[in-house]
Each structure stands twice: as structure tokens, then as C-alpha cells.
PDB file of N, H, CA, C and O in Angstrom:
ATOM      1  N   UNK A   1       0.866  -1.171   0.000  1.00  0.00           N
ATOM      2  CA  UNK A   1       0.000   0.000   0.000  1.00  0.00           C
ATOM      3  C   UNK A   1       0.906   1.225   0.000  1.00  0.00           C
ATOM      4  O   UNK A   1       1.568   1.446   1.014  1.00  0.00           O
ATOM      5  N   UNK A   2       0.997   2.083  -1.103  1.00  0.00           N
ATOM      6  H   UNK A   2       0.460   1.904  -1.927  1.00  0.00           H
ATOM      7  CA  UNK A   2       1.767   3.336  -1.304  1.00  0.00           C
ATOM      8  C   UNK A   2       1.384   4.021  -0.174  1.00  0.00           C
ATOM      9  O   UNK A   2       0.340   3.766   0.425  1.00  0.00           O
ATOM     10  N   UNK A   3       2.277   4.998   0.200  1.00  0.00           N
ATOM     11  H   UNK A   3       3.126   5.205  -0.287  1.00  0.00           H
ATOM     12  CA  UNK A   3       2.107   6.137   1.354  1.00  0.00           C
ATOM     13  C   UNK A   3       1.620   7.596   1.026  1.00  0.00           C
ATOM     14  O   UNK A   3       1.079   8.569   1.550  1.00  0.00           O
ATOM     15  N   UNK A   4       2.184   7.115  -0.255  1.00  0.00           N
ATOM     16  H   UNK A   4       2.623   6.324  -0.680  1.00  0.00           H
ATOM     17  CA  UNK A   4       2.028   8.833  -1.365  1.00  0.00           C
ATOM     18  C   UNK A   4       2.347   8.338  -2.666  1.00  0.00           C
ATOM     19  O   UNK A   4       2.892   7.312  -3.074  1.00  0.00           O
ATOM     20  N   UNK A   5       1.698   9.678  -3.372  1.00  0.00           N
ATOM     21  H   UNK A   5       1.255  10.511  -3.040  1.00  0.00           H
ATOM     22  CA  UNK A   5       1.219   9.622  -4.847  1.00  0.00           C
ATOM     23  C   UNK A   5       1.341  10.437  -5.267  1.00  0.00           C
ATOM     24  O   UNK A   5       1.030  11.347  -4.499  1.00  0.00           O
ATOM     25  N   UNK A   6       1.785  10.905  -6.544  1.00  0.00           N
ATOM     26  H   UNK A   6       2.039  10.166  -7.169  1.00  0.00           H
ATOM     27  CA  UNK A   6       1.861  12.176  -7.544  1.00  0.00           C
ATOM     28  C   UNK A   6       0.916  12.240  -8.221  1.00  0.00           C
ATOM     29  O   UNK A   6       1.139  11.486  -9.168  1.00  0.00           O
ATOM     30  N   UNK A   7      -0.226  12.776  -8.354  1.00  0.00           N
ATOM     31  H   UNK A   7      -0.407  13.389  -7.584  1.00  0.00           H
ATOM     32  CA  UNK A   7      -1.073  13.188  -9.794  1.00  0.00           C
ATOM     33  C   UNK A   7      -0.764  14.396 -10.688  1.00  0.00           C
ATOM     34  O   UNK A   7      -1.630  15.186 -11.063  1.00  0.00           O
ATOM     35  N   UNK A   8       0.447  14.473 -10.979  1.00  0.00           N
ATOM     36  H   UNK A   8       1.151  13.831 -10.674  1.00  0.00           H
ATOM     37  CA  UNK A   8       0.864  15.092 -11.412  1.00  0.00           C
ATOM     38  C   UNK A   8       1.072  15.394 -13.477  1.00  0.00           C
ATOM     39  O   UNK A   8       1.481  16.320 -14.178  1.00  0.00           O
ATOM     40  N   UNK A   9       0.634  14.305 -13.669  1.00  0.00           N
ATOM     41  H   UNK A   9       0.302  13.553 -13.100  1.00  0.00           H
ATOM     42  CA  UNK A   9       0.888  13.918 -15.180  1.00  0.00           C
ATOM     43  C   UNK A   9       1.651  13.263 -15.881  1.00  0.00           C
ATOM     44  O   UNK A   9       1.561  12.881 -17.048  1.00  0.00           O
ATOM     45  N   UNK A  10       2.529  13.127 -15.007  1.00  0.00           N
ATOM     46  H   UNK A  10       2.602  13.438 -14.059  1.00  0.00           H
ATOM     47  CA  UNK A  10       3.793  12.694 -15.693  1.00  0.00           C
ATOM     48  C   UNK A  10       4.308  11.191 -15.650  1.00  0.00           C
ATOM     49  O   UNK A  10       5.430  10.733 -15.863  1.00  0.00           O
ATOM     50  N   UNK A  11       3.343  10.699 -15.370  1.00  0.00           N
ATOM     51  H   UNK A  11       2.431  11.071 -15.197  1.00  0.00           H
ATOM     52  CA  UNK A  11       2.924   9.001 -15.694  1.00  0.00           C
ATOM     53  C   UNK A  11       3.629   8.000 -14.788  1.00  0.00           C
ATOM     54  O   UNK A  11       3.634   6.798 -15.053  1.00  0.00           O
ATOM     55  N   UNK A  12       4.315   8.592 -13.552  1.00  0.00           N
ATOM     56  H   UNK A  12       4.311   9.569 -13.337  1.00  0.00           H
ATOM     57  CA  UNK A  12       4.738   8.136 -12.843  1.00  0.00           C
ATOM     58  C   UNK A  12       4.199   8.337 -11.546  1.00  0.00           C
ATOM     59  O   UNK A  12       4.312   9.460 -11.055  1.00  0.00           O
ATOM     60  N   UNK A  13       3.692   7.533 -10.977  1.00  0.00           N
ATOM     61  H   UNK A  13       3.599   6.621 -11.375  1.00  0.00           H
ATOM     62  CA  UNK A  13       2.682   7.348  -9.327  1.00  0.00           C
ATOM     63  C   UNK A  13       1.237   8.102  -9.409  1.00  0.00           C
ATOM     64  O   UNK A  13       0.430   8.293  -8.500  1.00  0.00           O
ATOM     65  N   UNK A  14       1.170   8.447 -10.696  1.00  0.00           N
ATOM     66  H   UNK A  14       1.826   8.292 -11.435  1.00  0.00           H
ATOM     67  CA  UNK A  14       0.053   9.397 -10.830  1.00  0.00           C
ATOM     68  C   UNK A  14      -1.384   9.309 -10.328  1.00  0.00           C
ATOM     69  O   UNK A  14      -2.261  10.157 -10.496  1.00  0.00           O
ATOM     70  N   UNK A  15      -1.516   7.763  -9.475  1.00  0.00           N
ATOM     71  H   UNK A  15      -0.804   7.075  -9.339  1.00  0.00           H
ATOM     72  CA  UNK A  15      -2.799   7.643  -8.976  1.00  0.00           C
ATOM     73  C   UNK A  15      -2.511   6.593  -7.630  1.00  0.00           C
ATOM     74  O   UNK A  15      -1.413   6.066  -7.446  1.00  0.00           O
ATOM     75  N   UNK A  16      -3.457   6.432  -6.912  1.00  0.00           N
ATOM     76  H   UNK A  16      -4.348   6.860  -7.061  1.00  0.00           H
ATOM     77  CA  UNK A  16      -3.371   5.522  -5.600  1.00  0.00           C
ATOM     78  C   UNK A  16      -3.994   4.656  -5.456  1.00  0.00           C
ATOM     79  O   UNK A  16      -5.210   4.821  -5.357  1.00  0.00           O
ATOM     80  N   UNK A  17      -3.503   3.528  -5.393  1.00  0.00           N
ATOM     81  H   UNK A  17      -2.516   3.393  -5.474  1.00  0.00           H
ATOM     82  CA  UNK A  17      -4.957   2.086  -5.242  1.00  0.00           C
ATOM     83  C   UNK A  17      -4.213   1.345  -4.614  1.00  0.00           C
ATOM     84  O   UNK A  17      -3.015   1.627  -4.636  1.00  0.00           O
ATOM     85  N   UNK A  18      -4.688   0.092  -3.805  1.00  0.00           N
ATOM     86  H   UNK A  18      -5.661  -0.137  -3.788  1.00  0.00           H
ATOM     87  CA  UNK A  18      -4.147  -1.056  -3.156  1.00  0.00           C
ATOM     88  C   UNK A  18      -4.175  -1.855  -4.607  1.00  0.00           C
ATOM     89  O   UNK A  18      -5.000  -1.774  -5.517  1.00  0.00           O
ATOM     90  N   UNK A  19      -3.134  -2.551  -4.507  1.00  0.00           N
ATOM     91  H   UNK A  19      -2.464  -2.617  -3.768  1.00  0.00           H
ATOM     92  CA  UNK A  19      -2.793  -3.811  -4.812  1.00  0.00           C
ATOM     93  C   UNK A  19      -2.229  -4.713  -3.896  1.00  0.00           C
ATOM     94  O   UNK A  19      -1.169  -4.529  -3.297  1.00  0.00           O
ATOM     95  N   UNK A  20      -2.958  -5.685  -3.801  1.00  0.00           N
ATOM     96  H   UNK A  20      -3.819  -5.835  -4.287  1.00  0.00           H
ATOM     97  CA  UNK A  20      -2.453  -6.814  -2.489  1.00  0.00           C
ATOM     98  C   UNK A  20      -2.030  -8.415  -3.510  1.00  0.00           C
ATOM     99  O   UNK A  20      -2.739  -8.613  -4.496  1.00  0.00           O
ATOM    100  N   UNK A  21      -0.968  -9.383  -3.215  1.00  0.00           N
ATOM    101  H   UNK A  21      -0.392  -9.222  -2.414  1.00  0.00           H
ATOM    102  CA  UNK A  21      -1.126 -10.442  -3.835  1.00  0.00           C
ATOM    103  C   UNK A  21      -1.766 -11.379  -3.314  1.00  0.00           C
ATOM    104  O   UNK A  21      -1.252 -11.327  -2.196  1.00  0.00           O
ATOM    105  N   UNK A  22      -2.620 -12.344  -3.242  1.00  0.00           N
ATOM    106  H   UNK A  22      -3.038 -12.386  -4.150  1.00  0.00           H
ATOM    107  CA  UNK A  22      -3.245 -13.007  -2.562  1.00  0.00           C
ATOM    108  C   UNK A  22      -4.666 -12.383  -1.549  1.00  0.00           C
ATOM    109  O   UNK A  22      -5.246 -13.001  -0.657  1.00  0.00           O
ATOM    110  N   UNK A  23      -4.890 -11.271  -1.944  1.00  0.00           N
ATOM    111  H   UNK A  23      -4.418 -10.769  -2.669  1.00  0.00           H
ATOM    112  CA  UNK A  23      -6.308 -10.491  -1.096  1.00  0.00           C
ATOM    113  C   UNK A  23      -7.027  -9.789  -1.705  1.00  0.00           C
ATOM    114  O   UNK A  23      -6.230  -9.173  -2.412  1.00  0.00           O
ATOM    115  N   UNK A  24      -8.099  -9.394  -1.965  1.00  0.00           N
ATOM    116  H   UNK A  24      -8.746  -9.894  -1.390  1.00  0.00           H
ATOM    117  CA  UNK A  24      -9.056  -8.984  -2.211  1.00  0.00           C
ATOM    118  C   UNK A  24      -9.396  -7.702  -1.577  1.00  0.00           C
ATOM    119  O   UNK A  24      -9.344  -7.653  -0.348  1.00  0.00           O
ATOM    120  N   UNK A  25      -9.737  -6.655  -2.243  1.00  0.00           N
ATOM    121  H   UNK A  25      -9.779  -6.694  -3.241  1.00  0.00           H
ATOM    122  CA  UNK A  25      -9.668  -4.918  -1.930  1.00  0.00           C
ATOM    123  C   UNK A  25     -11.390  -5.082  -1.699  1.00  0.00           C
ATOM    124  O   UNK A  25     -12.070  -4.723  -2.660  1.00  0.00           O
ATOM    125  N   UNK A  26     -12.072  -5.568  -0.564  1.00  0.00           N
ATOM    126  H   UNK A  26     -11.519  -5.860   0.217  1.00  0.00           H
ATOM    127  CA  UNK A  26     -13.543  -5.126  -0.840  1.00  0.00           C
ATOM    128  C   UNK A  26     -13.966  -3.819  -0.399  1.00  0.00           C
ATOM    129  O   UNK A  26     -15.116  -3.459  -0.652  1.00  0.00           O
ATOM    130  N   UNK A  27     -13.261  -3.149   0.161  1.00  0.00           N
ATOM    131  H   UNK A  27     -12.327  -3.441   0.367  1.00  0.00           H
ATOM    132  CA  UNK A  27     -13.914  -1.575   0.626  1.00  0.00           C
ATOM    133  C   UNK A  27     -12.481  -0.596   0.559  1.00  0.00           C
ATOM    134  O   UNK A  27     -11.505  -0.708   1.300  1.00  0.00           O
ATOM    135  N   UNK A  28     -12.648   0.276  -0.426  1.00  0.00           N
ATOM    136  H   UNK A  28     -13.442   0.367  -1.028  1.00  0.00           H
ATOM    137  CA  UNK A  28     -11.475   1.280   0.006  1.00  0.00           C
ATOM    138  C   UNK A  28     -12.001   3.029  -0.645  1.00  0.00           C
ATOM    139  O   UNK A  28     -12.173   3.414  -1.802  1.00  0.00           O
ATOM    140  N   UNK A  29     -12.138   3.780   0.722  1.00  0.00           N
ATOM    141  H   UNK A  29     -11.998   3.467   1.662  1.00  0.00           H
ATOM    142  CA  UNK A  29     -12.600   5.020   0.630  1.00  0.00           C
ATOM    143  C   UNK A  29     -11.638   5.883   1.300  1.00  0.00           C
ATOM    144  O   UNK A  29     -11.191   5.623   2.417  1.00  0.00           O
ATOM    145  N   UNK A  30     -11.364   6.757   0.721  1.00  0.00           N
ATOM    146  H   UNK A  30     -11.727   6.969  -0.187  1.00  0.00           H
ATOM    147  CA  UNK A  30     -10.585   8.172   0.525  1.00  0.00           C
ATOM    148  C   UNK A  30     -11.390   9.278   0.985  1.00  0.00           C
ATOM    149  O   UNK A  30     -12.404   9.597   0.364  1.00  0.00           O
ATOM    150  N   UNK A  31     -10.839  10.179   2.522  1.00  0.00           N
ATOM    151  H   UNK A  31     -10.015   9.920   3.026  1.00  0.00           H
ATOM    152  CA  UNK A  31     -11.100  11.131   2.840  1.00  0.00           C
ATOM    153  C   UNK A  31     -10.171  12.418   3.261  1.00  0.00           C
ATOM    154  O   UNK A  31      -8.985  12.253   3.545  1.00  0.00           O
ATOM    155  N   UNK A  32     -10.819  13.769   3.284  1.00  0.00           N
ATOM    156  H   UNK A  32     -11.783  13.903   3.054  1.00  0.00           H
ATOM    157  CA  UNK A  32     -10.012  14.480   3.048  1.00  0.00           C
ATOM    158  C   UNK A  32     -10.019  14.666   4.723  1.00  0.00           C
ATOM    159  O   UNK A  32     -10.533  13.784   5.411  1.00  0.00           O
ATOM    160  N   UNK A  33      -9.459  15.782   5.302  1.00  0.00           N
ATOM    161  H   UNK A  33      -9.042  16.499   4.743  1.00  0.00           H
ATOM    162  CA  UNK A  33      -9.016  15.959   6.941  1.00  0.00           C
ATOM    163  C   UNK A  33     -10.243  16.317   7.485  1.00  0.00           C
ATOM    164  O   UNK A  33     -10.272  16.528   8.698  1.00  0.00           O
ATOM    165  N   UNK A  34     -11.522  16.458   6.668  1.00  0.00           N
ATOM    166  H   UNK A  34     -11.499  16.287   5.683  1.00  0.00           H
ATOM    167  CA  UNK A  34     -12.653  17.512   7.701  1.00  0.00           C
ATOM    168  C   UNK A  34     -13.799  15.873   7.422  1.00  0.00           C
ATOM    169  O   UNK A  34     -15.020  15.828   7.570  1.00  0.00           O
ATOM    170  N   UNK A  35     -13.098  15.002   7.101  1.00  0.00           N
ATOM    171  H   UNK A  35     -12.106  15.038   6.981  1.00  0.00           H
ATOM    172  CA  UNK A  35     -14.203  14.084   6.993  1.00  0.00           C
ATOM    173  C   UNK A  35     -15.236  13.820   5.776  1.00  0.00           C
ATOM    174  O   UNK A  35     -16.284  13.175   5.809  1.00  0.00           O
ATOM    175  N   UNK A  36     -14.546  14.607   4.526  1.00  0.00           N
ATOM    176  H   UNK A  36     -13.694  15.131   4.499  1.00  0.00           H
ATOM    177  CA  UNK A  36     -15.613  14.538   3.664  1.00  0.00           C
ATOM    178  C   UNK A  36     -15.293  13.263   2.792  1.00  0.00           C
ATOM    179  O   UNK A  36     -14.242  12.727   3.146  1.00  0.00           O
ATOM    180  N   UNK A  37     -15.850  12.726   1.881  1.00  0.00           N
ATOM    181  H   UNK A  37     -16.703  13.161   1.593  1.00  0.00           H
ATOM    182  CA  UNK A  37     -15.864  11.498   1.623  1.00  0.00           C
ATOM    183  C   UNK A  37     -15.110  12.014  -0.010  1.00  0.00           C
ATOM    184  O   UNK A  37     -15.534  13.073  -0.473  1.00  0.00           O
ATOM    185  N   UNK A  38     -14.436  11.536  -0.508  1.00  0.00           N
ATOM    186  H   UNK A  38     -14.092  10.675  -0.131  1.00  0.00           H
ATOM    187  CA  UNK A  38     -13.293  12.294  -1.789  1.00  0.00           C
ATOM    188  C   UNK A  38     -13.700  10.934  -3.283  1.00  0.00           C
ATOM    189  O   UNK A  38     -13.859  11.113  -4.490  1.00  0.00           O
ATOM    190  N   UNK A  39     -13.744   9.522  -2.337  1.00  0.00           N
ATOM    191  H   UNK A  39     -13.615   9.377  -1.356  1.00  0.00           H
ATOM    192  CA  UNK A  39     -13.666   8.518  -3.477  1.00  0.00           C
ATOM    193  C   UNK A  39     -13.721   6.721  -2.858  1.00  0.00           C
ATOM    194  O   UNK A  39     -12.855   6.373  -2.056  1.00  0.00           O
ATOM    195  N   UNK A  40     -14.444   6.041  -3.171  1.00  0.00           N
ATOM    196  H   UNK A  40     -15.147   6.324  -3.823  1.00  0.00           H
ATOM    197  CA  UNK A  40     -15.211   5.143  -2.699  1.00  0.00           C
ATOM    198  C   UNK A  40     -15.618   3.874  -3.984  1.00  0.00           C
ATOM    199  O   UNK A  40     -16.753   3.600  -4.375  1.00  0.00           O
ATOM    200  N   UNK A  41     -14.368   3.279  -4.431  1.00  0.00           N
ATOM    201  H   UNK A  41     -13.447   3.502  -4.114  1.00  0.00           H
ATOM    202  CA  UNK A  41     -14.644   2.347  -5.294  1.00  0.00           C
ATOM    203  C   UNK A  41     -12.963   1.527  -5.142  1.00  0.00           C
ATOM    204  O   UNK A  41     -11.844   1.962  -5.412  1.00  0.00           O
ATOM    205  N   UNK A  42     -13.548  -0.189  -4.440  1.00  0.00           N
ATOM    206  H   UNK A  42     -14.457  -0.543  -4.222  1.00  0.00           H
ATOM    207  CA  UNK A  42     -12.628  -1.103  -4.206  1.00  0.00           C
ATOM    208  C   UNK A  42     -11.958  -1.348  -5.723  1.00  0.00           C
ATOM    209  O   UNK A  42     -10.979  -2.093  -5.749  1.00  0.00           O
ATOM    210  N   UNK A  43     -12.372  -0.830  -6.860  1.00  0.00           N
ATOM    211  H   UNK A  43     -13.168  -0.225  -6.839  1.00  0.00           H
ATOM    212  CA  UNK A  43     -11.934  -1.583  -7.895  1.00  0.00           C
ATOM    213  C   UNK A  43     -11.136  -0.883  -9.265  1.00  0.00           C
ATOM    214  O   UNK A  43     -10.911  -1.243 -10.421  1.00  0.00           O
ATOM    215  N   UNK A  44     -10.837   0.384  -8.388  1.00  0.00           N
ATOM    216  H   UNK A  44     -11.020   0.676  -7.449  1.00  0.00           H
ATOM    217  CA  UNK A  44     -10.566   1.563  -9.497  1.00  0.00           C
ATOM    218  C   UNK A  44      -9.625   2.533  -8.581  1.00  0.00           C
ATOM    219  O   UNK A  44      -9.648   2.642  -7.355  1.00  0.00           O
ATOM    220  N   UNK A  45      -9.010   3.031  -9.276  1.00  0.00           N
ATOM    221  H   UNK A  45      -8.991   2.943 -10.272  1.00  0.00           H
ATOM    222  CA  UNK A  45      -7.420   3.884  -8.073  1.00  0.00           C
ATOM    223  C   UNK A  45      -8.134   4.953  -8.342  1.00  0.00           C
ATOM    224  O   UNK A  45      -8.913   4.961  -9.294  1.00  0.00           O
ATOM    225  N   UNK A  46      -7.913   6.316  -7.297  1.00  0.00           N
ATOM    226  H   UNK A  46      -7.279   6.309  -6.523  1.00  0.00           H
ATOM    227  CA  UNK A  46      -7.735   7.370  -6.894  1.00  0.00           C
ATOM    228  C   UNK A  46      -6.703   8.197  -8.289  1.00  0.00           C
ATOM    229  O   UNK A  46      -5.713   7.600  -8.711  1.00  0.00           O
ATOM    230  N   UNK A  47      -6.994   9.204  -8.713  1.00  0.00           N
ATOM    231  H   UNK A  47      -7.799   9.689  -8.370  1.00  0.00           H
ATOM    232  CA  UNK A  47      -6.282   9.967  -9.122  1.00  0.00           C
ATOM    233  C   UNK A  47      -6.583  11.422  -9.004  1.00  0.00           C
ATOM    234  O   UNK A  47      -6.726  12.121 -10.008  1.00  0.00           O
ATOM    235  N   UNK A  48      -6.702  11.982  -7.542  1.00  0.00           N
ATOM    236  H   UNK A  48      -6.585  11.414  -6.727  1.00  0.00           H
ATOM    237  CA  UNK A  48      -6.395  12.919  -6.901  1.00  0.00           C
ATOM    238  C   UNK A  48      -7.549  13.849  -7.191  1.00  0.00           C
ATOM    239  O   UNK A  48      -7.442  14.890  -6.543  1.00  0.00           O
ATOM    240  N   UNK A  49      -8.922  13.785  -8.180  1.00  0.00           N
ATOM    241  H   UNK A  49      -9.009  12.940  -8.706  1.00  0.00           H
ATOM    242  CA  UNK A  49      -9.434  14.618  -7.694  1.00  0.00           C
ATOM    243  C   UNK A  49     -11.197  14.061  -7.402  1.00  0.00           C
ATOM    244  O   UNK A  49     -11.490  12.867  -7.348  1.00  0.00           O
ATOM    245  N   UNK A  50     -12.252  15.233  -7.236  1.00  0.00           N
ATOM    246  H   UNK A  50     -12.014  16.203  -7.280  1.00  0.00           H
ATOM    247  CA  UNK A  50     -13.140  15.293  -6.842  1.00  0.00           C
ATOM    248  C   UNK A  50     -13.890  15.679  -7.868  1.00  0.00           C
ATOM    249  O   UNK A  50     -13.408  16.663  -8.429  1.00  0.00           O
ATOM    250  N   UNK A  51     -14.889  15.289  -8.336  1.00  0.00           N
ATOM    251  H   UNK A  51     -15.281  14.490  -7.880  1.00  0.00           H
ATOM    252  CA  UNK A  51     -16.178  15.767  -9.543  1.00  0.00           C
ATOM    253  C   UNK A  51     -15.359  16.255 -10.442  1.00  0.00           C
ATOM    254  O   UNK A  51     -15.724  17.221 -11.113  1.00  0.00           O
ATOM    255  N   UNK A  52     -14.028  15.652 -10.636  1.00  0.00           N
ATOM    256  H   UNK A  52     -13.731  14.868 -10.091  1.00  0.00           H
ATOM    257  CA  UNK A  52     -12.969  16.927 -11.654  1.00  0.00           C
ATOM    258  C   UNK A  52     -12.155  17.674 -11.433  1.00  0.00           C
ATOM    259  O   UNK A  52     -11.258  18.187 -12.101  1.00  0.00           O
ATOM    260  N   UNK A  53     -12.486  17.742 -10.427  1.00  0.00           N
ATOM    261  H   UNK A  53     -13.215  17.325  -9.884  1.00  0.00           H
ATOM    262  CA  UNK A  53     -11.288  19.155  -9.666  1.00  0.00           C
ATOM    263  C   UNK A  53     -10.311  18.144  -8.628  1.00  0.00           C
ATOM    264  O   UNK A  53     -10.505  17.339  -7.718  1.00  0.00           O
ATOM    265  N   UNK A  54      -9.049  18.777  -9.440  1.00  0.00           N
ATOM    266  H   UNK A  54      -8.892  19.432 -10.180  1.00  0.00           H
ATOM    267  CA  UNK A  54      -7.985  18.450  -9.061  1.00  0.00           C
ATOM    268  C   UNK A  54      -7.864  18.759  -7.021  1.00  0.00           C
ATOM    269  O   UNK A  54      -8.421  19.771  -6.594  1.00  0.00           O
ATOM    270  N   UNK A  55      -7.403  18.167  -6.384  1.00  0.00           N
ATOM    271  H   UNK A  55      -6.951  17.345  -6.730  1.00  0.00           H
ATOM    272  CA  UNK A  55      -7.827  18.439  -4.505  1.00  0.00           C
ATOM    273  C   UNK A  55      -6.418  18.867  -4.514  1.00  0.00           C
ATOM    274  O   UNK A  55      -5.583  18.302  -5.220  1.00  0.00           O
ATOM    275  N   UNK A  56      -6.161  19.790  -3.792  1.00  0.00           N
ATOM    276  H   UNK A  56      -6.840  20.249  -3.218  1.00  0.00           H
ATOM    277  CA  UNK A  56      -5.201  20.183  -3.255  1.00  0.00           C
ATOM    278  C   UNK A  56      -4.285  19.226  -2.321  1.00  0.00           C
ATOM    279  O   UNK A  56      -4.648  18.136  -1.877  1.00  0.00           O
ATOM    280  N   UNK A  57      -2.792  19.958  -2.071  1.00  0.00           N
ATOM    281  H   UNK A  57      -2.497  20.843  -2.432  1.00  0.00           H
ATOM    282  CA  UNK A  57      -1.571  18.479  -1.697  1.00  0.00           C
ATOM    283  C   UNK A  57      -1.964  18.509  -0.246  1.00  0.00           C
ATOM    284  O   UNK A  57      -1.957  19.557   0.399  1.00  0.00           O
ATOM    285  N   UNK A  58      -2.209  17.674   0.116  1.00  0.00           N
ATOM    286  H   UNK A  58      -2.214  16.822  -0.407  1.00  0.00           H
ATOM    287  CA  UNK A  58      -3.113  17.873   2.068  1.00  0.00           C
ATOM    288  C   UNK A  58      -2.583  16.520   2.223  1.00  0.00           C
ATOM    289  O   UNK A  58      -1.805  15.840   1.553  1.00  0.00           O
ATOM    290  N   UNK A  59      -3.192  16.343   3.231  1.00  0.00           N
ATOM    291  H   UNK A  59      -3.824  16.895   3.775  1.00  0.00           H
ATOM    292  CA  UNK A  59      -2.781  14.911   4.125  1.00  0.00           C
ATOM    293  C   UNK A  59      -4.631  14.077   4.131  1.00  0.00           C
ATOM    294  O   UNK A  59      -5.649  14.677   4.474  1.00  0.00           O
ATOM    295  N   UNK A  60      -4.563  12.579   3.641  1.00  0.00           N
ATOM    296  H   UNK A  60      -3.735  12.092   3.362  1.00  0.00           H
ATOM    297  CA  UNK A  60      -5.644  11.902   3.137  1.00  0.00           C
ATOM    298  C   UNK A  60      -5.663  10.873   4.086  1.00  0.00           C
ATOM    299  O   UNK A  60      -4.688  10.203   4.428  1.00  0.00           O
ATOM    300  N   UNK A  61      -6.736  10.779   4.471  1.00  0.00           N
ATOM    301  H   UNK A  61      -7.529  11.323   4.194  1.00  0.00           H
ATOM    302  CA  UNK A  61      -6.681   9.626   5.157  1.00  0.00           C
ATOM    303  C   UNK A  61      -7.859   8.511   4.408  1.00  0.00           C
ATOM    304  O   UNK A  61      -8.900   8.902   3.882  1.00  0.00           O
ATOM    305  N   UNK A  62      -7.418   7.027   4.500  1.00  0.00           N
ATOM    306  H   UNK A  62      -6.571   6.709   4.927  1.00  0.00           H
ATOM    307  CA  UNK A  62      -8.242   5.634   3.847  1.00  0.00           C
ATOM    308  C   UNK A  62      -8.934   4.871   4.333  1.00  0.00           C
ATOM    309  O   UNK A  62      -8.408   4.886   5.446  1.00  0.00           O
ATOM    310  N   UNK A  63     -10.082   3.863   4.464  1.00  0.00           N
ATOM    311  H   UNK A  63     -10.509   3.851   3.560  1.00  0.00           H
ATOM    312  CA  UNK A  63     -10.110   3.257   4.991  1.00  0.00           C
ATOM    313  C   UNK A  63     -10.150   2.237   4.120  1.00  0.00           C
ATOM    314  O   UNK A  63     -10.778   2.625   3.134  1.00  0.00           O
ATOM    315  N   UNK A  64      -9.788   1.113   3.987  1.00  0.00           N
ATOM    316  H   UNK A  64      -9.278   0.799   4.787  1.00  0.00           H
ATOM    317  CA  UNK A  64      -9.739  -0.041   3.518  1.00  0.00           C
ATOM    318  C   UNK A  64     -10.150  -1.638   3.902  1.00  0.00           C
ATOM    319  O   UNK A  64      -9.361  -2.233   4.637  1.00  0.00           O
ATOM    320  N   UNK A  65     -11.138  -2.224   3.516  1.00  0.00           N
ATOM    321  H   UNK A  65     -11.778  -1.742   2.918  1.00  0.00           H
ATOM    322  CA  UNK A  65     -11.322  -3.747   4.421  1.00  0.00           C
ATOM    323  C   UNK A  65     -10.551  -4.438   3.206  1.00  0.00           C
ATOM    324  O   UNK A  65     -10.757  -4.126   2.033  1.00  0.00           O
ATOM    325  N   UNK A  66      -9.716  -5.329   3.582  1.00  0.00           N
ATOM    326  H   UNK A  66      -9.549  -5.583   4.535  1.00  0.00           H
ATOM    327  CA  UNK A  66      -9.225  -6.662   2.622  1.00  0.00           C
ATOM    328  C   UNK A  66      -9.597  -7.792   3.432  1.00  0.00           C
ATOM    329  O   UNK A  66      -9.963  -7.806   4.607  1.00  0.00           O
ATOM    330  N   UNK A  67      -9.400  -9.000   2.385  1.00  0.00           N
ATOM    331  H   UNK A  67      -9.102  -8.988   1.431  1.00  0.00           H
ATOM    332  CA  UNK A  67     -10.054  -9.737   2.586  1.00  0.00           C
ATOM    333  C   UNK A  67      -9.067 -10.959   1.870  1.00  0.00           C
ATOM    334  O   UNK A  67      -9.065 -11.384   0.714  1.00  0.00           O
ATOM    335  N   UNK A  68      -8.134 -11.379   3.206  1.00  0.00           N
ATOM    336  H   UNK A  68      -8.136 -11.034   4.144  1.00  0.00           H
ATOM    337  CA  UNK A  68      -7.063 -12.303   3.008  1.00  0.00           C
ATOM    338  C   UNK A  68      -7.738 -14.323   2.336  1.00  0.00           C
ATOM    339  O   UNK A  68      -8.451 -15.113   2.955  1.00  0.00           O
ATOM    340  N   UNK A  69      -7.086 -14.484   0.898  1.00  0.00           N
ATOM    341  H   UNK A  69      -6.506 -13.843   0.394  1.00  0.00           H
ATOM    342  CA  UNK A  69      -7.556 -15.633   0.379  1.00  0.00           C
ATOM    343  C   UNK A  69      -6.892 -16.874   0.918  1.00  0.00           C
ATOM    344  O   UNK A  69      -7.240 -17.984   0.517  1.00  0.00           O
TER     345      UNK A  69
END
């Protein structure tokens, strides 16, 4: 699980998702510091923004359930 991510463009770390070998991603949601809910799909990475708009460089917090095979 990356710590940090660039969405920057430049095709390197440009988005955030779990990849686990042997586990299964069934819940992983992305919030910003005041609790608002940013992104909420186990099956598709994060690439940093909201309805389109790029989110500013802040500190994110995840929650994630896996689900060891």
C-alpha cells in the first residue's frame, strides 16, 4: 500500500490504489481531513481529484477492508 502519490501527469505514481497479492480490496474510501468522503470504489485507483477538480496536496486519510484468500 503506497504512502504517497503524484497526480501530477507525468505518468509516474500518478494515482493511488491497493494492490495486495493473494487479497481482495472489498472496501477502500478516501477522505479528506474535515471528513468529507473524496472517493469510494474497491476496484478503481484514486487519481487525486473530486467531480474533476484536481484536490489540493493535504494529508488523506483511507479506509480499507481486505479480505485475506
Amino acid at each position: 500500500i503506497p504512502n504517497a502519490f503524484s497526480p501530477n501527469g507525468d505518468a509516474l505514481n500518478n494515482t493511488f490504489r491497493i494492490i495486495l497479492n493473494g487479497a481482495t480490496v472489498d472496501e477502500f474510501k478516501i477522505y479528506n481531513r474535515w471528513g468529507e468522503l473524496l472517493f469510494d470504489d474497491p476496484l478503481k485507483a484514486w487519481d487525486g481529484t473530486l467531480d474533476g477538480k484536481e484536490q489540493p496536496a493535504e494529508i488523506y486519510l483511507f479506509k480499507a477492508i481486505i479480505t485475506m484468500r
